[in-house]
MARLUMVO-506916 format. One line per field, with one value per residue (C-alpha): residue number from 0; x, y, z. Coordinates in steps of 0.25 Angstrom, whole numbers, plus 2048, in hexadecimal, padded with zeros to 3 digits. Each point is the difference from the previous one (the first is absolute). Layout:
% residues N
i <- c(NUM/...)
x <- c(X/...)
y <- c(Y/...)
z <- c(Z/...)
END
This chain:
% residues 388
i <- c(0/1/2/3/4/5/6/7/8/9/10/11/12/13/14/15/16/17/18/19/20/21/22/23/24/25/26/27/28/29/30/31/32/33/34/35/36/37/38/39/40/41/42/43/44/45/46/47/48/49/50/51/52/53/54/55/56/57/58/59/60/61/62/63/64/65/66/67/68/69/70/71/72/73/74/75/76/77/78/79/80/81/82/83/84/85/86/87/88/89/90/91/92/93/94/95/96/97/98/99/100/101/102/103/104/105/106/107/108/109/110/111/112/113/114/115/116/117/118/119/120/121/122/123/124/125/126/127/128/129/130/131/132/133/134/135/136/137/138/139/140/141/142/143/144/145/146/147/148/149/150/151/152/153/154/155/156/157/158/159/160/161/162/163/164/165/166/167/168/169/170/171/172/173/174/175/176/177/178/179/180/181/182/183/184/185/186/187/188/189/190/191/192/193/194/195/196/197/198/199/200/201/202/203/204/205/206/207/208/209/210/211/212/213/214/215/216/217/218/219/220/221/222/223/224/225/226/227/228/229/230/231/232/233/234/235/236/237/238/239/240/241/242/243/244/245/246/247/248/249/250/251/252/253/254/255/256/257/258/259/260/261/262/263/264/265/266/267/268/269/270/271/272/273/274/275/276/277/278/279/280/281/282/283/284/285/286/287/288/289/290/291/292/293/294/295/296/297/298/299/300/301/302/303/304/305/306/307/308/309/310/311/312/313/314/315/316/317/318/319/320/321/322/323/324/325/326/327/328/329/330/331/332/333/334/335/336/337/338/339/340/341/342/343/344/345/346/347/348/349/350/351/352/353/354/355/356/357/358/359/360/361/362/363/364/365/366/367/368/369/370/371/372/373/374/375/376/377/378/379/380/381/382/383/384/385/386/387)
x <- c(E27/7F4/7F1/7F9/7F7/7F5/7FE/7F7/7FB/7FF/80E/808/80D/80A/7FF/809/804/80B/7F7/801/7F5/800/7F7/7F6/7F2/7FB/807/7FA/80E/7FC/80A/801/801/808/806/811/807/806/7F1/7FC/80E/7FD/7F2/804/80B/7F6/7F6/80B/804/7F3/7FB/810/7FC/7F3/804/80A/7F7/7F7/809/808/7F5/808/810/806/7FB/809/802/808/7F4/7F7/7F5/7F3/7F4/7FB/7F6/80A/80A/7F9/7FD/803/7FE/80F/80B/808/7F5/7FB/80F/802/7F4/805/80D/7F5/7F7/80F/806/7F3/7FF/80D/7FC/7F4/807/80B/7F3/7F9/80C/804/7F2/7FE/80E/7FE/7F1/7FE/7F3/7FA/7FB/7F8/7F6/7F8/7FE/810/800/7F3/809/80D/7F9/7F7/80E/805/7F5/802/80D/7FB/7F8/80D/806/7F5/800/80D/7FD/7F5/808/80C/7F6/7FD/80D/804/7F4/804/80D/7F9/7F6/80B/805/7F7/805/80D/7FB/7FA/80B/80C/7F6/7FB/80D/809/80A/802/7F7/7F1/7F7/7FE/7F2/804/804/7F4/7F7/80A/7FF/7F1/7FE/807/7FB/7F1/805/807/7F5/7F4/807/802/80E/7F9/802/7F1/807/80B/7F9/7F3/809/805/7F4/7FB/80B/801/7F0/803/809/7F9/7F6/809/805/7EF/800/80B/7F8/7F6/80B/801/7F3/805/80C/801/80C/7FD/7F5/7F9/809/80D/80A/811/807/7F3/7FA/80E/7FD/7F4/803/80C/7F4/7F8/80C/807/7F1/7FD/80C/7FB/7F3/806/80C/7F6/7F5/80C/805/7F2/7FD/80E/7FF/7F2/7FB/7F3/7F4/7FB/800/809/7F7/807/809/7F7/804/80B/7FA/7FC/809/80D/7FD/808/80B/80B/801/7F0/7FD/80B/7FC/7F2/804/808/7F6/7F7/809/802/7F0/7FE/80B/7FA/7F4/805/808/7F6/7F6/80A/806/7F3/806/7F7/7FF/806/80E/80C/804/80E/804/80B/7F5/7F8/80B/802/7F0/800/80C/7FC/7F1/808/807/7F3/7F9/80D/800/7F0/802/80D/809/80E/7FE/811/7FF/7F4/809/80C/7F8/7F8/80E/806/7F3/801/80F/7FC/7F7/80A/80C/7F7/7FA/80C/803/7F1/7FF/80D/7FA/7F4/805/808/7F2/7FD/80C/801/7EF/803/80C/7FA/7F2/809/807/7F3/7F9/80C/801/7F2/800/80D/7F9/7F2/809/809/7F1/7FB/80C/7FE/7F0/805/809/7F8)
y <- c(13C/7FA/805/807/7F9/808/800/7F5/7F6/80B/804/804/7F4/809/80B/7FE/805/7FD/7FF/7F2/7F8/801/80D/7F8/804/7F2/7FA/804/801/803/808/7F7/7F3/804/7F8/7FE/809/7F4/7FA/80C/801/7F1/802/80E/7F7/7F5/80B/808/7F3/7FB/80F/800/7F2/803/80D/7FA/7F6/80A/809/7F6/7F1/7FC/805/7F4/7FC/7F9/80C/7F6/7F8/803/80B/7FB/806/80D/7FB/7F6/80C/805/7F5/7FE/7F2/7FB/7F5/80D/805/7F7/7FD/80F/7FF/7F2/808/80B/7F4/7FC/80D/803/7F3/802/80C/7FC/7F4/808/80A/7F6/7F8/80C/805/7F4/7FC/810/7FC/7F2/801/807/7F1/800/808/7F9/80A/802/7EF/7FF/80A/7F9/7F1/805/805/7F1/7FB/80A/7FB/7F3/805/806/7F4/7F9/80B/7FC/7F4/803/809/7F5/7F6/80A/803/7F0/800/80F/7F7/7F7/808/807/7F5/800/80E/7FB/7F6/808/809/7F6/7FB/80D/80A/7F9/80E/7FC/7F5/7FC/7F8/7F4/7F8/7F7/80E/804/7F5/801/80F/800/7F6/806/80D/7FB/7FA/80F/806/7F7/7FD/808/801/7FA/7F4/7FC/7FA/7F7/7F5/7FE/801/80B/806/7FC/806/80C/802/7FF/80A/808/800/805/809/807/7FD/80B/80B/7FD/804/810/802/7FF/809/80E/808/800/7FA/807/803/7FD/80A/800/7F3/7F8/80D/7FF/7F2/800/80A/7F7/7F4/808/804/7F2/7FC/807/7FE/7F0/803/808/7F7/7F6/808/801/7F2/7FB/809/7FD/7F0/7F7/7FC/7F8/7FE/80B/811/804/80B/80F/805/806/80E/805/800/80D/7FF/7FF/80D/809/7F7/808/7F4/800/806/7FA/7F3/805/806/7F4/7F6/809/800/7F0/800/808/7F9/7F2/804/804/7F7/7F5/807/802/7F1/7F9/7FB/7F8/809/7F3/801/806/80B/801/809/7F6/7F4/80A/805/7F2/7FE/80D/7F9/7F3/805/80A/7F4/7F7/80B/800/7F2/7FF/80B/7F7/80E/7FD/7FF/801/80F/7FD/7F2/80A/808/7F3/7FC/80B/802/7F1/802/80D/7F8/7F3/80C/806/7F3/7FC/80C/801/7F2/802/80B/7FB/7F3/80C/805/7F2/7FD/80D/7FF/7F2/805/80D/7F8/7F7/80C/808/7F2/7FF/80E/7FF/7F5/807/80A/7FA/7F9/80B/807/7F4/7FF/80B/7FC/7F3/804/808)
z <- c(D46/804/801/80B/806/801/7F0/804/7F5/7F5/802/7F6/800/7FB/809/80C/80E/809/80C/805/803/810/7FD/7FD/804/801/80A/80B/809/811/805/80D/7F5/7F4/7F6/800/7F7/7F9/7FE/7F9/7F9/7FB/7FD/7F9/7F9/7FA/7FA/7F9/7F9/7FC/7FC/7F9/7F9/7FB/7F9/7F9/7F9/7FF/7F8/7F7/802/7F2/803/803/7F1/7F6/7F6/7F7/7FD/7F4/803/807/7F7/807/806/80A/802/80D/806/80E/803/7FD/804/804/807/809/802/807/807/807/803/806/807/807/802/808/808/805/804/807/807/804/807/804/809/805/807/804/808/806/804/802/807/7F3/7FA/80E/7FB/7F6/7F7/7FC/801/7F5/7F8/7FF/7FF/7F5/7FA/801/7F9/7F4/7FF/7FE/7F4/7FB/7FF/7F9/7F8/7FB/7FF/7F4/7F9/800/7FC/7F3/7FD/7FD/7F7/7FA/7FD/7F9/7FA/7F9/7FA/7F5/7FD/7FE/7F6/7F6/801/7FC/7F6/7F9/804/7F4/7FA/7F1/7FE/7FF/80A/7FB/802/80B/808/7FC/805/80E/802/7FD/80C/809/7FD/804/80C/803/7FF/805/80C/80B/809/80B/809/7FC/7F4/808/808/808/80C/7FE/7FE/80C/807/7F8/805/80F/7FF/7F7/80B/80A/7F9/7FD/80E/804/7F9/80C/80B/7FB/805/80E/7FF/808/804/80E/809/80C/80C/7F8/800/801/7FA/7FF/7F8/7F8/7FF/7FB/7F6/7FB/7FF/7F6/7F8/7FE/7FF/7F6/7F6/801/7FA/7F5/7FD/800/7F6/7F6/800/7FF/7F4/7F9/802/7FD/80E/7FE/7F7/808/7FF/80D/807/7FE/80A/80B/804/809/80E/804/80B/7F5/7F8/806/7FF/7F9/7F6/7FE/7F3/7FA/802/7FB/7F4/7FC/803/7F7/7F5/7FF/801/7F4/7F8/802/7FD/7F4/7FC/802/7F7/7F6/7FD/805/80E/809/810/804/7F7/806/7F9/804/7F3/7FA/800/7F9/7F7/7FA/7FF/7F7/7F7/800/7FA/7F4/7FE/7FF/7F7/7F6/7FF/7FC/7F8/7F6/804/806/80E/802/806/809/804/805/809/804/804/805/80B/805/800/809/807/804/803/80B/807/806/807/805/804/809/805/803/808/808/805/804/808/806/804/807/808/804/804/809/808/803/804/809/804/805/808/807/804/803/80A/805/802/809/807/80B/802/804/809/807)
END
């Protein structure tokens, strides 16, 4: 069941209505230029996903959590930032795209002439380019998760040298886990540890990534005379639109992406609030806002570390097992749950990562079709002026 669209921004999430989306209000729909049933089916389609999607994270952000794994400390348990879920909110990111792209090609080979007017052209090109972003996007957060890897390592160090059932840690241990404890802990998951290169390329993508916060502020449901499929349009524009910028938000708050503080989300277009899927998406982005900046207070992270919550589970372990071992107290029980987070934390990248490349690939197919889809109709719309 999804939510009425007149709850507006403030809506409740859960409360639900079977009217579908084609009541309304905003679009303003002529009745000498109306919209196709199927348009408003498709566009009806995509917002009852995404609204589906969101709520679900919103309800259960840690239910795809390993439950066989040793308890977190309270203060990791609700955090939302997780392998498992930013992996559901790619599926969402995909579910939603196909939705749209299925909208998109479907108003467009109805009404080709549409891309004539420059207003639905400036929408669907400005579109594009924020599919590029995208795919830089993926681009950082892959570069992060091959240092994540390494990172990690050192977890794995002075777990096997300090996790010994039956038998004491010897001084060479010692001196091993020790180093690799500072080097846990003073260094951060982030490419900026790899190679100048890397760096380089992780700071123009960075950029472009700061550089797609700007493009929300151009977003509207619709623009002066439109009305029909290129209103429908334009109200599918604003929603794929706005599921970018806040897959975007997560990932860049999960992962490191600079030596810079990324600027906070700006808000859902006025245009988008009476989006049946609006005050979820508000309510979860609030949520994720509080618990970083709590989390951050609470182990002493920079604004510029991700704080993907297995990255921080290990930081927390890694810091009980540095404090047992400056203290001479056996440090074996904080070694198994160093362990057992790292472990937590290699199980889930794989997955992610496979996810992620996913995104990629299916962003750089689907920029090729609407490129192509364009210039079709561009030319079928040229093709009677000429022969007049």
């Amino acid at each position: 069941m999804r939510t009425t669209a007149a709850e507006g921004f403030g809506g409740s999430p859960s409360s639900a209505s079977s009217t579908p989306f084609r009541g309304f209000t905003g679009i303003s729909l002529r009745r000498h230029q109306v919209a196709s049933e199927e348009e408003v089916h498709q566009l009806d389609l995509l917002h009852s996903h995404l609204a589906d999607y969101l709520k679900s994270l919103l309800q259960s952000p840690a239910a795809a959590s390993d439950s066989k794994s040793l308890s977190p400390p309270p203060a990791a348990a609700a955090t939302t930032l997780s392998l498992p879920f930013l992996h559901k909110l790619l599926d969402a990111l995909l579910t939603c795209q196909a939705d749209f792209k299925s909208l998109l090609l479907l108003v467009l080979s109805q009404n080709p002439s549409l891309v004539s007017r420059p207003s639905i052209d400036r929408t669907v090109s400005d579109l594009v380019d924020r599919a590029v972003k995208v795919l830089d996007l993926c681009n950082a957060v892959s570069i992060s998760l091959q240092s994540l890897r390494h990172w990690s390592r050192h977890a794995d160090i002075v777990a096997s040298a300090l996790h010994r059932p039956g038998s004491p840690s010897i001084p060479p241990q010692l001196t091993r886990a020790q180093r690799a404890l500072s080097k846990l802990l003073l260094s951060s998951p982030s490419c900026f540890n790899a190679s100048s290169s890397t760096s380089r390329r992780m700071c123009r993508i960075c950029s472009a990534t700061k550089h797609l916060y700007g493009l929300t502020s151009g977003l509207s449901a619709t623009r002066g005379g439109d009305s029909g499929s290129a209103a429908v349009l334009g109200l599918a524009v604003l929603t794929i639109s706005s599921l970018l910028h806040f897959t975007m938000w997560v990932m860049v708050n999960s992962f490191p992406c600079g030596e810079e503080a990324m600027p906070p989300l700006p808000p859902v277009p006025s245009a988008a609030r009476q989006m049946p899927w609006a005050a979820t998406m508000a309510a979860l982005h609030d949520r994720i806002a509080e618990e970083v900046r709590k989390e951050r207070k609470e182990v002493g992270m920079p604004v510029t570390a991700g704080m993907l919550a297995e990255t921080v589970a290990v930081k927390r372990s890694g810091r009980k097992v540095m404090e047992k071992v400056n203290s001479g107290d056996t440090p074996e029980e904080a070694a198994e749950e160093l362990a057992a987070a790292t472990r937590k934390l290699e199980e889930g990248l794989g997955p992610f990562e496979r996810k992620l490349r996913e995104v990629f690939h299916r962003f750089v197919r689907w920029r090729e079709e609407v490129l192509r889809c364009l210039d079709e109709c561009r030319a079928s719309s040229a093709s009677p002026m000429n022969s007049r």
